[in-house]
Backbone as JSON, one array per atom type, in Angstrom:
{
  "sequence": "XXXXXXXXXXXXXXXXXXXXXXXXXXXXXXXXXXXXXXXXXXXXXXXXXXXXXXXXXXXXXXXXXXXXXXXXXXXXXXXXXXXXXXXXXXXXXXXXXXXXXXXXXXXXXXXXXXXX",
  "N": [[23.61, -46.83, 63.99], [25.78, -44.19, 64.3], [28.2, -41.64, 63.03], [30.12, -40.2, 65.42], [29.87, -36.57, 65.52], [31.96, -33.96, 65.97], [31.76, -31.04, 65.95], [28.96, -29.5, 66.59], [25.5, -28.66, 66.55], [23.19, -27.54, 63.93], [21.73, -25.94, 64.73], [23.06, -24.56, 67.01], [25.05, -23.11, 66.0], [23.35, -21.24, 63.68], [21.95, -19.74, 65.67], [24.55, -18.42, 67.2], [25.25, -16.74, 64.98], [23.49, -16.05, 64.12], [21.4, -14.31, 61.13], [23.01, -15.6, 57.71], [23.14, -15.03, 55.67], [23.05, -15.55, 51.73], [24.75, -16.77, 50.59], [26.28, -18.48, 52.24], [23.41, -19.58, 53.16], [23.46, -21.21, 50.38], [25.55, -22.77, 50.44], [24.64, -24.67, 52.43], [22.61, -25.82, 51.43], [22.98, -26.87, 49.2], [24.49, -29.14, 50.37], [22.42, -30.35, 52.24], [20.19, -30.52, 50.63], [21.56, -32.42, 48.88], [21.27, -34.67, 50.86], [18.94, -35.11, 51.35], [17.99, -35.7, 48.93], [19.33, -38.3, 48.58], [18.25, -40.07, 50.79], [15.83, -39.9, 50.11], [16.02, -41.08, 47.77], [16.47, -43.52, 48.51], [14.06, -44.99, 49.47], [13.26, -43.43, 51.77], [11.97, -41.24, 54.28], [12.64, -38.83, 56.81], [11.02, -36.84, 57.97], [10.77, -34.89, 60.47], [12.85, -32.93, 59.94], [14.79, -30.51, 61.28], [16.89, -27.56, 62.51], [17.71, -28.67, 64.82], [18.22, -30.94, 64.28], [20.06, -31.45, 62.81], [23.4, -31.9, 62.15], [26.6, -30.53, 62.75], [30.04, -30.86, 61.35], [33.54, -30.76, 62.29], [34.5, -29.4, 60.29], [32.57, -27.78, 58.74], [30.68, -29.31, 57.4], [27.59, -31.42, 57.43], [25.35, -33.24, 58.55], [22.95, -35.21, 58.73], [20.55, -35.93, 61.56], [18.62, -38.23, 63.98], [16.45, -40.44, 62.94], [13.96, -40.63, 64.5], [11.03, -40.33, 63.52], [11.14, -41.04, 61.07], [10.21, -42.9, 58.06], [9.95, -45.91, 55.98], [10.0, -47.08, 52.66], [7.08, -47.55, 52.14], [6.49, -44.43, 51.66], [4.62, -42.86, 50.29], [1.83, -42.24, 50.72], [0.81, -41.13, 53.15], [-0.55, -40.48, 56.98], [0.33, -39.94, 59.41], [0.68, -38.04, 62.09], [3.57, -36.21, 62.6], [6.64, -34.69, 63.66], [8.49, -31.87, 64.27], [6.24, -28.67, 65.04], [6.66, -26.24, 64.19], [8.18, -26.86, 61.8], [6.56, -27.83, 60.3], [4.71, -29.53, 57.57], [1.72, -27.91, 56.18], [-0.24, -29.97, 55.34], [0.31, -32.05, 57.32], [-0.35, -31.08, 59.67], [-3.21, -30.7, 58.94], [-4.49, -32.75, 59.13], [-4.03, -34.52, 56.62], [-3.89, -37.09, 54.24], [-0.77, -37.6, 53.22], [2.53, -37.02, 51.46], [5.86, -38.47, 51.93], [8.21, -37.24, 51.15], [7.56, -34.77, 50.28], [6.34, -33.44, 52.28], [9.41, -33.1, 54.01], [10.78, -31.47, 51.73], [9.22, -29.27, 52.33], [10.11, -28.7, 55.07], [12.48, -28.35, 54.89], [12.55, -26.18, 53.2], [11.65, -24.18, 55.43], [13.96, -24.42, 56.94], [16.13, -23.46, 55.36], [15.36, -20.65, 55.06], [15.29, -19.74, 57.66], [18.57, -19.82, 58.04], [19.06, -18.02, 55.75]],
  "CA": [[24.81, -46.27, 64.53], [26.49, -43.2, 63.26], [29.71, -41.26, 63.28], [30.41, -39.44, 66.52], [30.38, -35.54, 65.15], [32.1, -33.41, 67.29], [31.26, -29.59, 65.87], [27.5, -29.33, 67.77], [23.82, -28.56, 65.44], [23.28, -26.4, 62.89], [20.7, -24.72, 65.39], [23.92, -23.61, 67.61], [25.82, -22.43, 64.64], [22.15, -20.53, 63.55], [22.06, -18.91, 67.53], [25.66, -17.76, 67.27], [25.47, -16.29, 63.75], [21.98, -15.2, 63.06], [21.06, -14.72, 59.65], [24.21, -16.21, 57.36], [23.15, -14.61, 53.94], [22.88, -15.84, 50.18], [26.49, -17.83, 50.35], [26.36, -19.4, 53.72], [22.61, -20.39, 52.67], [23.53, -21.93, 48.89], [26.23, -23.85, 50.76], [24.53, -25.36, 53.57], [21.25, -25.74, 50.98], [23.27, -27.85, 48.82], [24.64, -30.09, 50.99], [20.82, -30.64, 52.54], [19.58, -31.09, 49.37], [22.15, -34.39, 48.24], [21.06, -35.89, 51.94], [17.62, -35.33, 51.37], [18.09, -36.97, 47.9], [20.1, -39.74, 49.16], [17.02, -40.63, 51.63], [14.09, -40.22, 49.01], [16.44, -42.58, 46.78], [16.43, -44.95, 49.27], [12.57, -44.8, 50.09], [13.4, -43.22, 53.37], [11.71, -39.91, 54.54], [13.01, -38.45, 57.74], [9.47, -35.96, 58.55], [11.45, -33.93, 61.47], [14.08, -32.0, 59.52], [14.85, -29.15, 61.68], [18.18, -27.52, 62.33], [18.54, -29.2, 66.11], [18.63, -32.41, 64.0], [21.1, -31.49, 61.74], [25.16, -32.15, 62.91], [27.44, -29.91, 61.94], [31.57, -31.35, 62.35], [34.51, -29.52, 62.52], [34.73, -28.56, 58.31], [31.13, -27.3, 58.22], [29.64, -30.43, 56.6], [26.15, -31.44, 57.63], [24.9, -34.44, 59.06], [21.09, -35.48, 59.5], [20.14, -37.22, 62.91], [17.41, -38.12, 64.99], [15.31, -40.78, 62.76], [12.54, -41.16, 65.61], [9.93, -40.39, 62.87], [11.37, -41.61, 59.92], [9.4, -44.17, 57.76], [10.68, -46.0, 54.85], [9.68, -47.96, 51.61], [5.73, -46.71, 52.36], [6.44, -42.93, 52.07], [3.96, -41.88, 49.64], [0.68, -42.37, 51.73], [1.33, -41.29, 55.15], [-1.35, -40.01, 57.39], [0.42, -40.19, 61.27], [1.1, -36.89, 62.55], [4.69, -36.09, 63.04], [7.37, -33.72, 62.98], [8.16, -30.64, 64.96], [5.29, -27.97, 64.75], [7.4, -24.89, 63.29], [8.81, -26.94, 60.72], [5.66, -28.79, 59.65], [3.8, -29.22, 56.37], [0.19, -27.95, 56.46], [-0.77, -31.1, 54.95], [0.38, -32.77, 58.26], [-1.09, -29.89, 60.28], [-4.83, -30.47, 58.52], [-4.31, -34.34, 58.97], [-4.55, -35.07, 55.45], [-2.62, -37.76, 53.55], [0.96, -36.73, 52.37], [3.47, -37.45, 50.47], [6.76, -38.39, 52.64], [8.75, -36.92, 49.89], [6.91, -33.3, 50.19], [6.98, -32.6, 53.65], [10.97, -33.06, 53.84], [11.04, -30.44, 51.18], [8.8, -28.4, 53.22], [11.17, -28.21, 56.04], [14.53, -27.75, 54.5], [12.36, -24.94, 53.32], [11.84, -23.61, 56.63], [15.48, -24.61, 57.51], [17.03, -22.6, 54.57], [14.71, -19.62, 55.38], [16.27, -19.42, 59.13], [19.37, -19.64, 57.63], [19.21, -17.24, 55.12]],
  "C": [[25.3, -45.18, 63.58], [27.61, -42.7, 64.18], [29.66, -40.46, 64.34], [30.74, -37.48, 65.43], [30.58, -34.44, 66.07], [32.02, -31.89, 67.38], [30.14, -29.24, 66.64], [26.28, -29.32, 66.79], [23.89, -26.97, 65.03], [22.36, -24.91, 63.57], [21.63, -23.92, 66.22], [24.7, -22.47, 67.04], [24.26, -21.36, 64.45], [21.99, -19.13, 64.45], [23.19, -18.19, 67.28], [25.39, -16.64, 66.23], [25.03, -15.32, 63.6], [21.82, -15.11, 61.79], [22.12, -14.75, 58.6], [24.41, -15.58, 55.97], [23.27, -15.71, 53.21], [23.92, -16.87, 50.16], [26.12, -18.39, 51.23], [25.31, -20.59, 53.31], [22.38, -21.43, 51.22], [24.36, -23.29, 49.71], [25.78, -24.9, 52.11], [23.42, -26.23, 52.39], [21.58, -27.07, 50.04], [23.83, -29.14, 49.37], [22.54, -30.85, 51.95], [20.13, -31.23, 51.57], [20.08, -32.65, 48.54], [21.54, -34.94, 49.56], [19.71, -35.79, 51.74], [17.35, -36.24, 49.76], [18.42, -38.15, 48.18], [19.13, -40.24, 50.13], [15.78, -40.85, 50.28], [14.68, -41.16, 48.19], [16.1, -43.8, 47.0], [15.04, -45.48, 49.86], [12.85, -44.48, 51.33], [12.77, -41.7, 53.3], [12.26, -39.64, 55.59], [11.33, -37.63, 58.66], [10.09, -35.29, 59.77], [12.43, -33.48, 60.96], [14.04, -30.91, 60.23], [16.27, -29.11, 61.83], [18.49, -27.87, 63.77], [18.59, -30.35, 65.86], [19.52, -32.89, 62.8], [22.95, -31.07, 62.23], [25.67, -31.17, 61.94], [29.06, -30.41, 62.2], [32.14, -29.91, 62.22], [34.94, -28.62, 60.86], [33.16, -28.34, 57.82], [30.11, -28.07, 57.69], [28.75, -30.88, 57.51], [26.01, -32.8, 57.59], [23.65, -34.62, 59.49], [20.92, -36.58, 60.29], [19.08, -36.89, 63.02], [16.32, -39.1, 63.79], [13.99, -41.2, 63.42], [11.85, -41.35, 63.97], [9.97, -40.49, 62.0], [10.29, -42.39, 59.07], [9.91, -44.26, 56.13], [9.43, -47.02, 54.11], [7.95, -47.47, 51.33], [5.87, -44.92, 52.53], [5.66, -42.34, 50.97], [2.27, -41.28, 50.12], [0.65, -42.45, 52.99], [0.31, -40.68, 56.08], [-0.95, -39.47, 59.02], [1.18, -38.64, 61.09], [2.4, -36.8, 63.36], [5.61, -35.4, 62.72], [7.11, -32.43, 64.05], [7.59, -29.42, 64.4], [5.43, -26.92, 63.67], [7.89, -25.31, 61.96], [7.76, -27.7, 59.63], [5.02, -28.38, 58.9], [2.63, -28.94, 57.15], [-0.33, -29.02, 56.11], [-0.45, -32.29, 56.51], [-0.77, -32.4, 59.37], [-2.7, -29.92, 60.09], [-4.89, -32.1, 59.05], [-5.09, -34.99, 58.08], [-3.51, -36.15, 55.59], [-1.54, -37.07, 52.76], [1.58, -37.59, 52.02], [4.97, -37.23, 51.62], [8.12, -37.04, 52.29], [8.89, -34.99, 50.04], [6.89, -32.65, 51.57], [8.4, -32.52, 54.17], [11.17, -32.06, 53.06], [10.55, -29.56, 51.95], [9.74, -28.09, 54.71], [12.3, -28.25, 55.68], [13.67, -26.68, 54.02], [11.98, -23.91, 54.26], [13.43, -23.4, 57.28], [16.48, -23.33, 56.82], [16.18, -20.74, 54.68], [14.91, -19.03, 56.78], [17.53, -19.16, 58.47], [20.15, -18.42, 57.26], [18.95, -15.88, 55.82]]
}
C-alpha cells in the first residue's frame, strides 16, 4: 500500500517542460538517488525505474511506484529479463547475469539524462 499522490509522474512534468537544465536535474537527481539508496539498503532492487514510475505530489517530491519487477534479498545474481527497453541495462539486454544494484543505477541514468 502506498500514499495516494495527487501531483501526476515525473514523465508528465518531463512532457510539459522538456529539458529542465542543471538545477531542476541536481534536484530531482538527489532525491532519486536517497530512494534508490534506501532500496539497495534494504536488499530491494526495483529493475523498471523510468519516469512513468516515478510520482511526483504537489511540493515536487518524488515517489517510486510500480514494484511489478522488483526482487529483493537475492539482488546480486539476477538473470530474468525485465525492465522497460529504453531504460534497460545492456547487461539485461545481452541476457547476462547482473547485478540488481547496477541496473537501477543504469536507469536513473537514463532518467536524469531526459531530465537534464
Amino acid at each position: 500500500m502506498m500514499e495516494f499522490v495527487q501531483g501526476g509522474l515525473l514523465f508528465d512534468l518531463c512532457q510539459l517542460m522538456s529539458a529542465m537544465g542543471e538545477e531542476a536535474g541536481r534536484f530531482f537527481a538527489n532525491q532519486m538517488l536517497d530512494s534508490i539508496e534506501y532500496m539497495h539498503s534494504n536488499r530491494t532492487v526495483h529493475r523498471d525505474l523510468k519516469l512513468e514510475n516515478i510520482l511526483v505530489d504537489d511540493h515536487l517530491n518524488l515517489k517510486v511506484a510500480d514494484f511489478g519487477f522488483a526482487s529483493y534479498k537475492s539482488i546480486d545474481c539476477l538473470k530474468s529479463y525485465r525492465g522497460t527497453l529504453t531504460y534497460m541495462a545492456p547487461e539485461i539486454k545481452e541476457g547476462k547475469v547482473y547485478k540488481g544494484t547496477q541496473v537501477d543505477l543504469f536507469s536513473f541514468g537514463v532518467i536524469l539524462f531526459i531530465i537534464v
